[in-house]
C-alpha positions in Angstrom: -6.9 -15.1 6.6 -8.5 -14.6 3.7 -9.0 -18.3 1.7 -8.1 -19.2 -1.9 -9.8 -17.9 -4.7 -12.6 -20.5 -6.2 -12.3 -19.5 -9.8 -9.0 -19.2 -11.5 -8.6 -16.0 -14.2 -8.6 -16.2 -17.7 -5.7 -16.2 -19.9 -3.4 -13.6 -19.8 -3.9 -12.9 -23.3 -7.2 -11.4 -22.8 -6.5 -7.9 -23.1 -8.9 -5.0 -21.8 -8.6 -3.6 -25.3 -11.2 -6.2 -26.1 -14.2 -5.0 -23.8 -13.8 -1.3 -25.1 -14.4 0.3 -21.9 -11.3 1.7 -20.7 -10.4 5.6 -20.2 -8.7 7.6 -22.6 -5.2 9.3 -23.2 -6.3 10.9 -26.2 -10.2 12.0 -27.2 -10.9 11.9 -31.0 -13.5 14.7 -33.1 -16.7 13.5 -31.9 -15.5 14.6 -28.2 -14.5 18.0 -29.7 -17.7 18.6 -32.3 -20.3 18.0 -28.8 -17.7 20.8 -27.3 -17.0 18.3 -24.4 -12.7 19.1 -24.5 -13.3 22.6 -24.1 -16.3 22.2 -21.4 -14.6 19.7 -19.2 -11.9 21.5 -18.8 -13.8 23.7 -16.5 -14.0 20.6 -14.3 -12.1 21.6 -11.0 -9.4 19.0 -10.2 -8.1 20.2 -6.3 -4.4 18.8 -5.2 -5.5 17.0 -2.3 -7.6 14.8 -4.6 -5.0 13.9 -7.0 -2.6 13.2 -3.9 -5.0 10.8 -2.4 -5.0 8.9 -6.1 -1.2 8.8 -5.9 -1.1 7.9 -2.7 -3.8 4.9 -3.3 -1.7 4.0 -6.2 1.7 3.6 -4.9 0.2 1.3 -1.9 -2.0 -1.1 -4.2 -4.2 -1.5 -7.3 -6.9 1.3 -7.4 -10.2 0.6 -8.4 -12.4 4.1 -8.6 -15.7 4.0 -7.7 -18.6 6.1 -8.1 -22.1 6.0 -7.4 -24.0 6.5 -10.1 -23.7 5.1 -13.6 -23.1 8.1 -15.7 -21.4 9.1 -19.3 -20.6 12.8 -18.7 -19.5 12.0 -14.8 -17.1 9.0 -16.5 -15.7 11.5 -19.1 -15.1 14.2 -16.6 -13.1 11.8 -14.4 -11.0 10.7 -17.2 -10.2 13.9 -18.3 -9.2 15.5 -14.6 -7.0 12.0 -14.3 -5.2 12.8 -17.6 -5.3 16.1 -16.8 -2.3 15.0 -13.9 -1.2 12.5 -15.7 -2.9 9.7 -13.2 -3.6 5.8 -13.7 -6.5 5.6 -15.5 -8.5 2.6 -15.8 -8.4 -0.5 -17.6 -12.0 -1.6 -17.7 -14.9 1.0 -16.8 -18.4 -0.8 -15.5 -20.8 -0.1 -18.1 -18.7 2.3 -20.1 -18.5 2.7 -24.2 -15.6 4.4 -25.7 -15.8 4.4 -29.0 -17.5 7.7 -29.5 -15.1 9.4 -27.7 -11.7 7.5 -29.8 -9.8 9.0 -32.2 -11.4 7.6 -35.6 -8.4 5.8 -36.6 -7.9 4.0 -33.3 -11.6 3.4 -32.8 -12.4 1.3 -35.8 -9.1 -0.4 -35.5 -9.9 -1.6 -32.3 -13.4 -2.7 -33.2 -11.8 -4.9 -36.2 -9.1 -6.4 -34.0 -12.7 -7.2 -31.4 -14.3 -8.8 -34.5 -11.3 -10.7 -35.3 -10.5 -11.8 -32.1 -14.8 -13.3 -31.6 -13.4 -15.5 -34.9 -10.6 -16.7 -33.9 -11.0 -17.3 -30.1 -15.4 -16.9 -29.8 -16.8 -14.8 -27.7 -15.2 -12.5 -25.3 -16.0 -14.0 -21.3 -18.3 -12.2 -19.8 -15.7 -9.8 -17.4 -16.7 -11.6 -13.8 -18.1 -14.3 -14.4 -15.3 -16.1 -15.7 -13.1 -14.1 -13.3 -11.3 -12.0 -16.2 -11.7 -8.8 -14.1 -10.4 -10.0 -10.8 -7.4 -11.2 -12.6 -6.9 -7.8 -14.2 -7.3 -6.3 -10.6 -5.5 -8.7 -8.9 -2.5 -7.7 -11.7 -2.7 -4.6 -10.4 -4.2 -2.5 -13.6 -6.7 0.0 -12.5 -10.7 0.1 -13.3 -13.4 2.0 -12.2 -17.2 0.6 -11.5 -20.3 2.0 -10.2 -22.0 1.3 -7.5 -25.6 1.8 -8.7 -26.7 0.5 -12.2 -29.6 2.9 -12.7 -33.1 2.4 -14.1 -32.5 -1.0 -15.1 -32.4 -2.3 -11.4 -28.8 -4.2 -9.5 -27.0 -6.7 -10.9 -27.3 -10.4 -10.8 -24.9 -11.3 -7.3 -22.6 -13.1 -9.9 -21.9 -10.3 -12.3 -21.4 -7.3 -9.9 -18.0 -5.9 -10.7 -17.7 -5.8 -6.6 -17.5 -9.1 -6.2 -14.7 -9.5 -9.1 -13.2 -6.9 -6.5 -13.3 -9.4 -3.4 -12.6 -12.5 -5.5 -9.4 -9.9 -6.6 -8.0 -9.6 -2.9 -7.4 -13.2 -2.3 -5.4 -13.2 -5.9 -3.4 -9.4 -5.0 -0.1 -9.8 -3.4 -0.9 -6.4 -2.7 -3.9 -4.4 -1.5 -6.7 -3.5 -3.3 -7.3 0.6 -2.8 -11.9 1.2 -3.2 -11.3 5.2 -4.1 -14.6 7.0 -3.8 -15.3 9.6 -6.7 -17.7 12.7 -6.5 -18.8 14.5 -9.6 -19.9 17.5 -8.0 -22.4 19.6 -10.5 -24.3 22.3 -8.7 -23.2 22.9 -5.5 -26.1 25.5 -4.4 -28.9 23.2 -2.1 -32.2 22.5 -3.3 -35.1 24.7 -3.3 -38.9 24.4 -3.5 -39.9 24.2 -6.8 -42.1 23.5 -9.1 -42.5 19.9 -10.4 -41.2 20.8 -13.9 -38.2 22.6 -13.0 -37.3 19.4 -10.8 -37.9 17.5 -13.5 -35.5 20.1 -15.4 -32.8 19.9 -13.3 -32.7 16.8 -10.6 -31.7 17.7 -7.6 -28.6 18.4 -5.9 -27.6 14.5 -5.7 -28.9 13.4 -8.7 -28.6 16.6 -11.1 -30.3 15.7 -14.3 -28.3 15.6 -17.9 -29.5 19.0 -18.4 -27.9 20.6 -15.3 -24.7 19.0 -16.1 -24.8 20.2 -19.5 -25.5 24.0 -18.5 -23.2 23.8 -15.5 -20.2 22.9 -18.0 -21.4 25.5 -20.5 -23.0 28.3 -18.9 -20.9 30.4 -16.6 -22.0 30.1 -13.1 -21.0 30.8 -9.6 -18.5 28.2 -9.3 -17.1 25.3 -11.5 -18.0 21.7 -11.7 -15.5 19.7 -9.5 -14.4 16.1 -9.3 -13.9 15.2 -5.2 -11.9 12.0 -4.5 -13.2 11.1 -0.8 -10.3 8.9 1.2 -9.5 5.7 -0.3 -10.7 2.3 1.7 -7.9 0.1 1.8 -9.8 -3.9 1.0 -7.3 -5.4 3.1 -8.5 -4.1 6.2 -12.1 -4.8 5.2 -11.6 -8.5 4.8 -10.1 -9.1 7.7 -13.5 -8.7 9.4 -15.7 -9.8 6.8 -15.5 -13.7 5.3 -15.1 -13.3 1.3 -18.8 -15.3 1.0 -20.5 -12.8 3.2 -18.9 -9.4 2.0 -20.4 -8.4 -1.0 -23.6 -6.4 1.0 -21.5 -5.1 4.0 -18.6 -3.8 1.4 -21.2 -2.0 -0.4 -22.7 -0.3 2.6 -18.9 0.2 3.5 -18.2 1.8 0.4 -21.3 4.2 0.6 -21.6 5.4 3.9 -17.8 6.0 4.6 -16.5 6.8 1.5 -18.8 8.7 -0.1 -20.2 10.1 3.3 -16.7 11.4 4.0 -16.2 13.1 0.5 -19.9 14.6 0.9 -18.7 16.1 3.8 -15.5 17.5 3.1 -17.8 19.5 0.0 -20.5 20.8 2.4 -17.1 22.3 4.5 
């Protein structure tokens, strides 16, 4: 039995609109001048990835995860999710989206965020004052990564996976972890020199410059967005106490999920 939650959400009239992070129905010019509308829609979207989405959906809030915090692999989700017209999320870990708005409904947004910090102060930090388990726990979907990149893990208190466990004690339904893959280059590493690795990453963590020239340059075979099988929390906190599941969830999360969509690509 999982126990009650020990912070109580913010107001409902907090609306994600406010943190600017969200995904996108509609991209605005600056997402078409850098080419990125006609690029990413090379991205590869397969059915049994969008059924696994739909299927995560219709049994409890979906929360996507990925596993490394990245623009171009955040822009080429949301457009394979609009591409089939599936939930997209609220609140995205880390994410900006006002260079990718349509002008109008960019800087209207940012003057309704200014007016809002007048009239009401600053916006709550999104866990801390348990904002996003609230919007979880409601059942809207948001996406997070795992890793934060070169500046290091969050503090214990503001990882977005912990708003996620604080979120199952509050959902009368449960919470569905989806594991995403951004697959860019698909052919395995080589020896090579330490310039071109530089270049181009490797074949887990390409570099911007090989996801640039895989969306651009023709190649063997297309980018692809892999959606591994989706961890129902439910079942996880049955085993694991809420004050002890932060760590195990994230091993959980990385060597299941993303294990099992690694290797249905190497298949």
């Amino acid at each position: 039995m999982v126990p009650p939650p020990t912070r109580l959400p913010v107001a409902p009239s907090e609306r994600p609109e406010r943190y600017g992070s969200g995904m996108l129905r509609r991209f605005g010019w600056f997402y078409r001048f850098l080419g990125l509308g006609r690029a990413l829609s090379r991205v590869a979207f397969e059915d049994h990835s969008a059924e696994r989405i739909r299927t995560a959906a219709l049994a409890g809030p979906v929360v996507y995860v990925l596993l490394r915090r990245s623009t171009l692999d955040h822009l080429a989700l949301n457009t394979v999710l609009n591409r089939r017209r599936l939930p997209l999320s609220v609140w995205s870990h880390g994410a900006i989206r006002f260079f990718w708005q349509p002008v109008r409904e960019a800087w209207a947004q940012v003057f309704q965020r200014v007016g809002d910090r007048f009239r009401r102060g600053p916006r709550p930090h999104p866990v801390r004052s348990g904002w996003l388990a609230s919007v979880i726990a409601n059942g809207q979907p948001t996406a997070l990564f795992l890793e934060e990149g070169p500046d290091g893990a969050p503090d214990p208190g503001e990882d977005p996976l912990s708003a996620v466990i604080d979120a199952a004690a509050r959902s009368s339904r449960p919470i569905q972890l989806v594991p995403v893959i951004v697959v860019w280059n698909r052919a395995p590493d080589a020896h090579e020199s330490a310039a071109l690795t530089f270049l181009r990453g490797s074949r887990e963590r390409p570099s911007l410059f090989t996801r640039i020239s895989r969306l651009v340059l023709p190649g063997p075979s297309a980018p692809f967005v892999q959606v591994g099988t989706p961890l129902d929390l439910s079942v996880f906190m049955e085993r694991v106490p809420p004050e002890r599941a932060l760590l195990p969830l994230e091993v959980v999360v990385t060597h299941q999920g993303f294990a099992e969509a690694a290797a249905e690509i190497r298949r």
